[in-house]
Every structure is written in structure tokens, then in C-alpha cells.
SEZALO-953872 format. One record per residue: residue number from 1; x, y, z of N, C-alpha, C in turn. Coordinates in steps of 0.02 Angstrom, whole numbers, plus 50000, padded with zeros to 5 digits. Layout:
N
{NUM,{X,Y,Z},{X,Y,Z},{X,Y,Z}} ...
//
This chain:
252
{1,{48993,49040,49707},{49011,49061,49775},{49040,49131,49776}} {2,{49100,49139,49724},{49127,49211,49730},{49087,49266,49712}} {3,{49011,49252,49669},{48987,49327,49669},{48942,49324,49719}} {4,{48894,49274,49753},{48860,49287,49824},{48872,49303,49857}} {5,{48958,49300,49879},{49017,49341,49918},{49022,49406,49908}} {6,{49028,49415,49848},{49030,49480,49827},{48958,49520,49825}} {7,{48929,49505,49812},{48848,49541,49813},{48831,49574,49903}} {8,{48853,49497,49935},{48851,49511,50028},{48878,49563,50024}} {9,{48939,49575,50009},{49003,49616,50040},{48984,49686,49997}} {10,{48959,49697,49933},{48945,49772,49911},{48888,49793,49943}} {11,{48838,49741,49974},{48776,49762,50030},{48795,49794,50080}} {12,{48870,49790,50091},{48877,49835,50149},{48896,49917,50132}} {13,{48908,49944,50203},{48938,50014,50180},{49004,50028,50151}} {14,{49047,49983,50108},{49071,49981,50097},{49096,50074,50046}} {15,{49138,50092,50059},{49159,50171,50014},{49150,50165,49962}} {16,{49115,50200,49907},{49135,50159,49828},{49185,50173,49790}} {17,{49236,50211,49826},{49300,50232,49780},{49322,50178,49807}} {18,{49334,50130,49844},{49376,50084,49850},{49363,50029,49807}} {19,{49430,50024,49768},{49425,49962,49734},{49448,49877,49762}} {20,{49410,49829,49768},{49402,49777,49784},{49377,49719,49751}} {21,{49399,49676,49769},{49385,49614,49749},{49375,49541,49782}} {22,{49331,49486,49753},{49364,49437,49801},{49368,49379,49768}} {23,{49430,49332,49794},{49452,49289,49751},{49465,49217,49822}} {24,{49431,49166,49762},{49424,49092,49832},{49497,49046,49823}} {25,{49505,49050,49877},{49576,49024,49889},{49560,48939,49930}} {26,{49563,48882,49908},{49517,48816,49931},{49560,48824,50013}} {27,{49632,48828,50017},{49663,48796,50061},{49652,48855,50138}} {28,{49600,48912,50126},{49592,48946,50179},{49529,48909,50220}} {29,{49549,48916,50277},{49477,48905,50315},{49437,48957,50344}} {30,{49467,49009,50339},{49422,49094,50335},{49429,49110,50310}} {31,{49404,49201,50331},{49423,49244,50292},{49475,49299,50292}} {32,{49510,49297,50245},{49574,49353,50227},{49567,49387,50204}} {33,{49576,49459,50253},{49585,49503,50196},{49654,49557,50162}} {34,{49676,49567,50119},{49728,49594,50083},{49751,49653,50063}} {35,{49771,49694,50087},{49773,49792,50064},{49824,49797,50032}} {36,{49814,49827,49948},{49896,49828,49922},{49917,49885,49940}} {37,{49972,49889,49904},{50023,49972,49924},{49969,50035,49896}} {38,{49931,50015,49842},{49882,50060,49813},{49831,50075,49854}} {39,{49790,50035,49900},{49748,50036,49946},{49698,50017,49920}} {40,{49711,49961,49850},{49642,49901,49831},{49654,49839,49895}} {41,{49602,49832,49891},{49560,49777,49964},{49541,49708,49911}} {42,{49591,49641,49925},{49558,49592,49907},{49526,49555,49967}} {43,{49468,49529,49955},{49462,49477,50025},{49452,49413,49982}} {44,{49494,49381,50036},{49508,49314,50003},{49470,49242,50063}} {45,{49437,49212,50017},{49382,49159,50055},{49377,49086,50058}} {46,{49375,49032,50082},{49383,48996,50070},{49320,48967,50017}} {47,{49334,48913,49994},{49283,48872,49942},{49193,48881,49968}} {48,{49199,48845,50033},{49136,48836,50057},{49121,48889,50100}} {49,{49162,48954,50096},{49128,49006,50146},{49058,49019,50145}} {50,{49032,49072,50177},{48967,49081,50196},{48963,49141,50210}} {51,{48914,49166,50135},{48904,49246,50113},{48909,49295,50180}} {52,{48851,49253,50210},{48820,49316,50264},{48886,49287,50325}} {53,{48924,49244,50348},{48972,49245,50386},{49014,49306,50355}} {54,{49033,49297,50300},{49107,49343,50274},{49077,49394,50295}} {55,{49009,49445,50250},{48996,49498,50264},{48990,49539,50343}} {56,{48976,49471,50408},{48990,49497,50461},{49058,49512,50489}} {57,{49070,49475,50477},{49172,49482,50451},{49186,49537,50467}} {58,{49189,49550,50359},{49214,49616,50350},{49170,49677,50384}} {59,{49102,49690,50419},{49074,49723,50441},{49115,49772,50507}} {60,{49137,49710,50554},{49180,49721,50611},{49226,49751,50606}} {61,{49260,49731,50518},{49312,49752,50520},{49356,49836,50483}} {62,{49288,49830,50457},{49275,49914,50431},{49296,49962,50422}} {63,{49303,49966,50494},{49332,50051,50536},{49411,50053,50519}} {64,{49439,49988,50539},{49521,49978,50535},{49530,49944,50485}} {65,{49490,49940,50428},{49507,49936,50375},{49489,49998,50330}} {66,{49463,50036,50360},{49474,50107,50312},{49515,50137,50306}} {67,{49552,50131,50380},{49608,50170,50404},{49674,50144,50366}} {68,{49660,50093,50355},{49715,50057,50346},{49729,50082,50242}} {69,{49641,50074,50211},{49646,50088,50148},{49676,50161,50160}} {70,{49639,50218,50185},{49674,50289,50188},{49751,50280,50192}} {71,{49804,50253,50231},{49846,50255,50247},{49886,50227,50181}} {72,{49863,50170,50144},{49884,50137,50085},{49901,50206,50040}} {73,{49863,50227,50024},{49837,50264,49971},{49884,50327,49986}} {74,{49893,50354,50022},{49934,50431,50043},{50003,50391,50052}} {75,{50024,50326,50067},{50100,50325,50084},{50134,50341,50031}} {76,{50203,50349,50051},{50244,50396,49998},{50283,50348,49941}} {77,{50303,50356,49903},{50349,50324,49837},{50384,50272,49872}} {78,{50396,50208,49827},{50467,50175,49858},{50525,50221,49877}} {79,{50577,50189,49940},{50623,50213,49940},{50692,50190,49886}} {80,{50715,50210,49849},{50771,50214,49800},{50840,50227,49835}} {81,{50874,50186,49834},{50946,50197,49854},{51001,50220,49814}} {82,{51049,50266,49837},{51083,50261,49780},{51168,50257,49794}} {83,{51197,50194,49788},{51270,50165,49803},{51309,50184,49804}} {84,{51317,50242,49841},{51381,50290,49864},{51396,50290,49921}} {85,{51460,50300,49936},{51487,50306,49998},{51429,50380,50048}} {86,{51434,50344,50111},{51394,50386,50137},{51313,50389,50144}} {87,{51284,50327,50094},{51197,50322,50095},{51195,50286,50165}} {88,{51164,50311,50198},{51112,50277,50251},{51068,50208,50242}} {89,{51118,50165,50284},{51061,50107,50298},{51048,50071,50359}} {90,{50993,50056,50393},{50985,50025,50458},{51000,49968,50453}} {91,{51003,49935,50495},{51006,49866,50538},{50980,49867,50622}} {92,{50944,49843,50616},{50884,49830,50678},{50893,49881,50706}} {93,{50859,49946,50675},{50848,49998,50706},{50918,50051,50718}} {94,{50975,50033,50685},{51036,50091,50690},{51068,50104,50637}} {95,{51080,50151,50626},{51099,50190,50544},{51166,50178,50559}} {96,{51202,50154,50480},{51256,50141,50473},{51266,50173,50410}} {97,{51345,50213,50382},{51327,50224,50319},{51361,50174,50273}} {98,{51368,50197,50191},{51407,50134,50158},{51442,50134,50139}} {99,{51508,50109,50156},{51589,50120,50112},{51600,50074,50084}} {100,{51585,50127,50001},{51596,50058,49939},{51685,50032,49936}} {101,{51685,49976,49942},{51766,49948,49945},{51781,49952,49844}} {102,{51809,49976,49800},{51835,49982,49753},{51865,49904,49733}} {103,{51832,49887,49678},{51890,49828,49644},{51963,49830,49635}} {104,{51979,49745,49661},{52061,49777,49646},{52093,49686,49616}} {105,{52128,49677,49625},{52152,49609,49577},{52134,49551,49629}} {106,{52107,49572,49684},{52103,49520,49727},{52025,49519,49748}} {107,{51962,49574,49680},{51901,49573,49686},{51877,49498,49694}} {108,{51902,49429,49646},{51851,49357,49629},{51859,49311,49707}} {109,{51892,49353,49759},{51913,49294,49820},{51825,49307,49845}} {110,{51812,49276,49872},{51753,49263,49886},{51741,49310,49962}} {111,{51793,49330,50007},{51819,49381,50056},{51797,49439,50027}} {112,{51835,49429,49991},{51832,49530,49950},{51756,49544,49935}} {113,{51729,49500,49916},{51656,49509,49869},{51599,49510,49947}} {114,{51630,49491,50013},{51585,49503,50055},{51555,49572,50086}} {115,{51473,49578,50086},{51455,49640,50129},{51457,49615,50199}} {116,{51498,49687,50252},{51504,49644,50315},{51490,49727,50340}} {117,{51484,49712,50399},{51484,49769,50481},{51533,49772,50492}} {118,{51574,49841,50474},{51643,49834,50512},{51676,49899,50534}} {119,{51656,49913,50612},{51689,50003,50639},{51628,50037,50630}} {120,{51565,50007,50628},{51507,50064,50600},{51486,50082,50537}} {121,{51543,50046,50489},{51524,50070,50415},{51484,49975,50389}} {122,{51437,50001,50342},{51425,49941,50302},{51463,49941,50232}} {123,{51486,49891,50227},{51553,49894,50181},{51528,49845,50139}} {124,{51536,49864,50061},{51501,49841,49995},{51541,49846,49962}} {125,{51578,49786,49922},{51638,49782,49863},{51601,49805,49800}} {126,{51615,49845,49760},{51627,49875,49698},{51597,49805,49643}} {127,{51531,49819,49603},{51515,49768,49559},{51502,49790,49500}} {128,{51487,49760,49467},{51499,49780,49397},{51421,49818,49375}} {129,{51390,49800,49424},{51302,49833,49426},{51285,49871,49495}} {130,{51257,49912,49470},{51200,49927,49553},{51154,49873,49554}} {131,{51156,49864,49502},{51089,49797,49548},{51134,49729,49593}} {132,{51190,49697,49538},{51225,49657,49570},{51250,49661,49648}} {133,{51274,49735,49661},{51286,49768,49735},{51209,49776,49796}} {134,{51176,49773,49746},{51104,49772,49788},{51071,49711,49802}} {135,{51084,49678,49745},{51085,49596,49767},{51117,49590,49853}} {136,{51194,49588,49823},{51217,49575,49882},{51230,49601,49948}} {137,{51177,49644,49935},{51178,49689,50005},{51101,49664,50037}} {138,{51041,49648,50003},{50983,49613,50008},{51013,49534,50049}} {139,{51082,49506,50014},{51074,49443,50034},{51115,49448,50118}} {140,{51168,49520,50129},{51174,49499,50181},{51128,49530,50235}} {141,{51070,49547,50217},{51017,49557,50255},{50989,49506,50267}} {142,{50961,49462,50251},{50939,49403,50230},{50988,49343,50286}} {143,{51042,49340,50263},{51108,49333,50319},{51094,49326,50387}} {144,{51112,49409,50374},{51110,49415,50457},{51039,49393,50490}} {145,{50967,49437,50470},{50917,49405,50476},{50905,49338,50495}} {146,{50919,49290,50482},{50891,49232,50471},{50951,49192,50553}} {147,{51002,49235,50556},{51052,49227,50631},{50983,49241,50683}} {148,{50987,49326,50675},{50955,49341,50748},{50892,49309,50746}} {149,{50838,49300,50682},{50792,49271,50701},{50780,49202,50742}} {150,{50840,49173,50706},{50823,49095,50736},{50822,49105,50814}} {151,{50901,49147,50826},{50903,49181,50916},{50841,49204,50937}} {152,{50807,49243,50927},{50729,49261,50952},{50678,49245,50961}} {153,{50670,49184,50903},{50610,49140,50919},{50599,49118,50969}} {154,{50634,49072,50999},{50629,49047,51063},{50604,49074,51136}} {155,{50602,49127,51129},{50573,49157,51185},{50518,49186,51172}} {156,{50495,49189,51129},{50407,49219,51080},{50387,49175,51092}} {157,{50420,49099,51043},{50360,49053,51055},{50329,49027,51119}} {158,{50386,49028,51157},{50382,49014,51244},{50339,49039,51231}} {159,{50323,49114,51246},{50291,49163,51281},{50211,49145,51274}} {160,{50209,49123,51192},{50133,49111,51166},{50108,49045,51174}} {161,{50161,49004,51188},{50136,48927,51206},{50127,48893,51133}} {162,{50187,48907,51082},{50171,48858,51033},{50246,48839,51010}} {163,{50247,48785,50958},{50312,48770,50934},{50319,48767,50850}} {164,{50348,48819,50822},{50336,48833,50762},{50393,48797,50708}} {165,{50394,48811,50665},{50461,48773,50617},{50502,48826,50630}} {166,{50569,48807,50572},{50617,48857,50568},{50560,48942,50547}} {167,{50617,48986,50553},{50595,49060,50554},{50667,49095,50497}} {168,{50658,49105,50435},{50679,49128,50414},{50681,49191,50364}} {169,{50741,49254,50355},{50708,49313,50309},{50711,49288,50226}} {170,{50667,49315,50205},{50662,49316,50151},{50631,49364,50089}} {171,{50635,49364,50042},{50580,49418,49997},{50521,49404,49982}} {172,{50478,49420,50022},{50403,49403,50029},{50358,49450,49981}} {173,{50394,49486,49946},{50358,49536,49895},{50313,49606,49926}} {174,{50257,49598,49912},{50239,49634,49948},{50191,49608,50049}} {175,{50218,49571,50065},{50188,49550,50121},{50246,49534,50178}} {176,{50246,49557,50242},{50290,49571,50269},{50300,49485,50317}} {177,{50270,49481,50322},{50265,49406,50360},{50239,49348,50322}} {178,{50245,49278,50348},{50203,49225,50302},{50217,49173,50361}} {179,{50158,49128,50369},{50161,49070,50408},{50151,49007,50359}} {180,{50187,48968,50372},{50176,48902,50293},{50143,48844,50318}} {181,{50131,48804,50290},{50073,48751,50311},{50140,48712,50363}} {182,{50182,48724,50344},{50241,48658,50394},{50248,48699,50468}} {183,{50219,48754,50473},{50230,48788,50531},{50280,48837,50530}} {184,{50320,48830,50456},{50365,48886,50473},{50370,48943,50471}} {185,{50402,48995,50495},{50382,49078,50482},{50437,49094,50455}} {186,{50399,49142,50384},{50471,49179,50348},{50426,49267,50379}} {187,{50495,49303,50378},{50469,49382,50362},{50514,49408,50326}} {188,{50494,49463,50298},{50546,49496,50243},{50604,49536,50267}} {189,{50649,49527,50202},{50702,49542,50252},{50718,49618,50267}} {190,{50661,49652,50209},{50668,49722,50241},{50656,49731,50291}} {191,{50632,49687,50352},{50611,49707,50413},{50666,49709,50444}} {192,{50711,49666,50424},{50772,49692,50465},{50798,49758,50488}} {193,{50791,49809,50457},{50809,49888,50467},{50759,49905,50505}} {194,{50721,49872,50534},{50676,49897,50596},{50730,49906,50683}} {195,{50686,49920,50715},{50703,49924,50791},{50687,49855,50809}} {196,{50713,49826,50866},{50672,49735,50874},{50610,49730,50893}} {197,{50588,49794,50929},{50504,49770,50939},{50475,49810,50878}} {198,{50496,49812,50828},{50423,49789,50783},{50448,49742,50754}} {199,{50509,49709,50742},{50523,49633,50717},{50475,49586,50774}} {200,{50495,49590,50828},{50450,49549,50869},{50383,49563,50856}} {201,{50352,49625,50828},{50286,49630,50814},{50268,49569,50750}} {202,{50285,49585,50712},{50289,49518,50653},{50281,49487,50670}} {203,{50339,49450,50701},{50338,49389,50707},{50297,49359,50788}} {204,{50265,49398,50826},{50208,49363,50856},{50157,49371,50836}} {205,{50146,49419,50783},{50089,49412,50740},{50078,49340,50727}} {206,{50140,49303,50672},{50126,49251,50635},{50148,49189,50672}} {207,{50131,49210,50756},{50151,49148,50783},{50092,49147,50824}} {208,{50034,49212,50838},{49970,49187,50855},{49930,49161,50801}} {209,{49947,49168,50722},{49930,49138,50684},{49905,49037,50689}} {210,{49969,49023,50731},{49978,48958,50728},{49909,48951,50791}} {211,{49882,48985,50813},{49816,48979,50885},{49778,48970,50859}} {212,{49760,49057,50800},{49698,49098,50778},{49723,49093,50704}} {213,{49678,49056,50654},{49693,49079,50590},{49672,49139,50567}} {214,{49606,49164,50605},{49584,49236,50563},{49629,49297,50596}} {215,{49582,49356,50596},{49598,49414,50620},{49557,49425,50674}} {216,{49512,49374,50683},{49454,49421,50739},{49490,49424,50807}} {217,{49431,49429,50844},{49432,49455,50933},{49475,49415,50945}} {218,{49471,49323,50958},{49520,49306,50969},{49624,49288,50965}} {219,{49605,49320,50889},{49656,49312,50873},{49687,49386,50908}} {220,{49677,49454,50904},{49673,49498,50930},{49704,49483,51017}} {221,{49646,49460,51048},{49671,49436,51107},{49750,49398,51139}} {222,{49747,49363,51097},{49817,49311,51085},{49877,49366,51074}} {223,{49876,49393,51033},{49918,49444,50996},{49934,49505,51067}} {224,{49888,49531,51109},{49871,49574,51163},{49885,49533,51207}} {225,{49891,49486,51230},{49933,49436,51285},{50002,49445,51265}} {226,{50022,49413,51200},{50088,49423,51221},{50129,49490,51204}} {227,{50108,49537,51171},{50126,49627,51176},{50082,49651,51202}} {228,{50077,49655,51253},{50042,49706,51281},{50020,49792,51256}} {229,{50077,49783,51226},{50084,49846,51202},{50085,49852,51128}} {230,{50042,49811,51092},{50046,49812,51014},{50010,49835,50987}} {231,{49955,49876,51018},{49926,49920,50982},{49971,49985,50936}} {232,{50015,49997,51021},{50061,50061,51004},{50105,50042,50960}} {233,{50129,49997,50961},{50191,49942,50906},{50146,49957,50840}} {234,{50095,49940,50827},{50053,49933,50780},{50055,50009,50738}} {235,{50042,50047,50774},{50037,50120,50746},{50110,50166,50727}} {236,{50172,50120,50764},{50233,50141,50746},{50245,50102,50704}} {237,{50223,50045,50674},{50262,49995,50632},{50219,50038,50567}} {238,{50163,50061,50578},{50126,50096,50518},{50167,50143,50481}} {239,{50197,50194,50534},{50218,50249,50513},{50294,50238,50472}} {240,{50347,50179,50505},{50386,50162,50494},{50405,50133,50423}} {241,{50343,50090,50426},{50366,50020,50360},{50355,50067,50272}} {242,{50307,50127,50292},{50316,50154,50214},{50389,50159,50198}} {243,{50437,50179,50229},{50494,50195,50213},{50557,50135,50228}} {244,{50524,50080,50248},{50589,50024,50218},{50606,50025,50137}} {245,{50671,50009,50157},{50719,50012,50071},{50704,49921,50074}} {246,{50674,49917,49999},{50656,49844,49979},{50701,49814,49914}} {247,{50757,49869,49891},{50800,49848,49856},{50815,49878,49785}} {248,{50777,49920,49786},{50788,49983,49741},{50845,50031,49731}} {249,{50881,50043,49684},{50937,50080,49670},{50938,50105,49615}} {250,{50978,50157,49617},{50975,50202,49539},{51051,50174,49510}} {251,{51020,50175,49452},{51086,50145,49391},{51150,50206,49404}} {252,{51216,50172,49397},{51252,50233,49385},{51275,50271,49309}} 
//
């Protein structure tokens, strides 16, 4: 099945600098397709797909998937943080900077060791690692995340006419959203340092998911009902997401 797939899919005009692949995943019932940070293209198929279905597929999907490989390919380096008083970090779209709190004999209370919002500064206790401090600055993203999300759902799903599981942030690696077979939606929690409408972009993405499993027209449609305006969302969340901080820091 996976090289008749593949034979369809190099029949097309496909670019030949792009590197691709495709790999059968049983529990899909279409087709997926995958752009890494590099701008390799997996499409991923189910067991019993159907050569010449996929290849019309990916045919449609072409144009905005070139754009999308171009865009892979030119985005810029991870962003690297580095744990000093004064680094820049968002929370749903507003820069805060970071005042490292210094260890003191009262560092092991479980108070002291908290990252919190407090006067405008994001405030980070003194650890024995940059990574350990990055941990815990990931987890109170994650935190807070997983507050406002639960608050937001409720009026998305209204909006789209479905009822999804819990909605929580998490480290999704490289993929910014995920819908799970129980209905629930995680997104990553770097999305948190967004503005809320491209968090709401996400996450009605992966809640027309629960309508439309693929990408096509209809799913499209669904997605364009309830943002009206997600094309433009779409092209700012582009420009935006190269430069979320995903948890990177320089050693001291």
C-alpha cells in the first residue's frame, strides 16, 4: 500500500527538492499531512487508503502546501532564553520581564520555589540549574494555561455545535495542537505567549476536527464559520509561532 501511495504522489508535480515521505498510520481514516520545522512533508494514510484518492488530496493541496514548505525552511533558529533579570516573556500576548528571586534559607518552602505574576514582573526563584528554572517556568505555563483554557472552551464549543473532553496545555513537541480519540484537546503550552485569538485559532481548529477529520473544503468551511476571520489569524499565527520560546536556555 505505502509504495502505490507513494508512486501516486511522486506522479504529481510535486518540487523535487522537497523531501517527503509516507508512512500508514491504521487508526487514520484519511489523509494527513505533516511539515517539520525543516520543511520535510510526511503524508500520513490510513491502511486501506486509495492511491488515486490521496494523490487528489494532496493535488488540491499543493499551492498551500508549498507555501507552507517555503516558510518551514527560511524560519529562523529556536528561540534561546537566557535567565536574567530583565529577559522578556509573554503571556497571552503581553511582555513581562523576569525577576530572578535569589535563594535564601527559606528556598525548600514550596512558596518560595513558586513562578508567579506579580506587579508586572514574572518572578522565578533561583535553582540550582537553568534547566531546573526552565522547567519551572514551562510548568507555570502549563498552569496557568490549562486555567484559562478550560474558561474558553465553552464558548468555542457552543459556537461550533460540539462537546469536546477536557482541554489541556501541554508539550506536544513539535505540533501545536492534538485532538485524542476521548475527544480531548491538548495544545502546547508555548501557545500560551500568544495574543487569545490565535489561541482561539488552535483551538477551533481542533474542535472542527471533532466535525471534519481531514483538511479539505469542508473542514475549511467549519473552521470559516466559526472565525470568520481565520484566514488573517492564519497568516499572523504564521509569522508569529517561528518565534515562540519552547524552553530553551543557555547554561550559566
Amino acid at each position: 500500500m505505502t509504495t502505490s501511495v507513494q508512486q501516486a504522489i511522486a506522479a504529481l508535480p510535486v518540487p523535487r527538492e522537497w523531501l517527503w515521505d509516507v508512512v500508514v498510520r491504521p487508526r487514520r481514516r484519511t489523509l494527513g499531512i505533516e511539515v517539520a520545522s525543516d520543511g520535510g512533508v510526511l503524508f500520513a494514510v490510513p491502511a486501506d487508503a486509495d492511491p488515486v484518492a490521496v494523490a487528489d488530496a494532496v493535488r488540491s493541496r499543493l499551492p498551500r502546501l508549498a507555501r507552507e514548505v517555503r516558510r518551514r525552511q527560511g524560519r529562523p533558529a529556536e528561540p534561546v532564553k537566557d535567565l536574567i533579570g530583565g529577559t522578556s516573556f509573554s503571556y497571552l500576548g503581553r511582555r513581562h520581564r523576569l525577576k530572578v528571586i535569589p535563594a535564601g534559607p527559606a528556598a525548600l518552602s514550596g512558596e518560595e520555589r513558586r513562578v508567579r505574576l506579580y506587579r508586572g514582573w514574572l518572578e522565578s526563584p533561583r535553582a540550582g540549574t537553568t534547566g531546573e528554572e526552565a522547567r519551572r517556568i514551562t510548568e507555570w505555563y502549563m498552569a496557568c494555561g490549562n486555567r484559562w483554557l478550560s474558561a474558553r472552551m465553552p464558548s468555542l464549543a457552543s459556537r461550533i455545535g460540539v462537546a469536546p473532553g477536557p482541554v489541556g496545555a501541554r508539550d506536544l513537541g513539535r505540533r501545536w495542537g492534538a485532538r485524542e480519540q476521548d475527544g480531548s484537546i491538548s495544545v502546547h503550552w508555548a501557545l500560551m505567549q500568544l495574543p487569545p485569538a490565535l489561541v482561539d485559532l488552535v483551538l477551533v481548529h481542533e474542535l472542527c476536527h471533532l466535525r471534519e477529520a481531514g483538511h479539505g473544503a469542508a473542514f475549511r468551511r467549519e473552521v470559516q464559520l466559526a472565525l470568520p476571520g481565520a484566514d488573517a489569524l492564519e497568516r499572523w499565527f504564521a509569522d508569529e509561532e517561528p518565534h515562540l520560546w519552547r524552553g530553551a536556555v543557555r547554561p550559566r
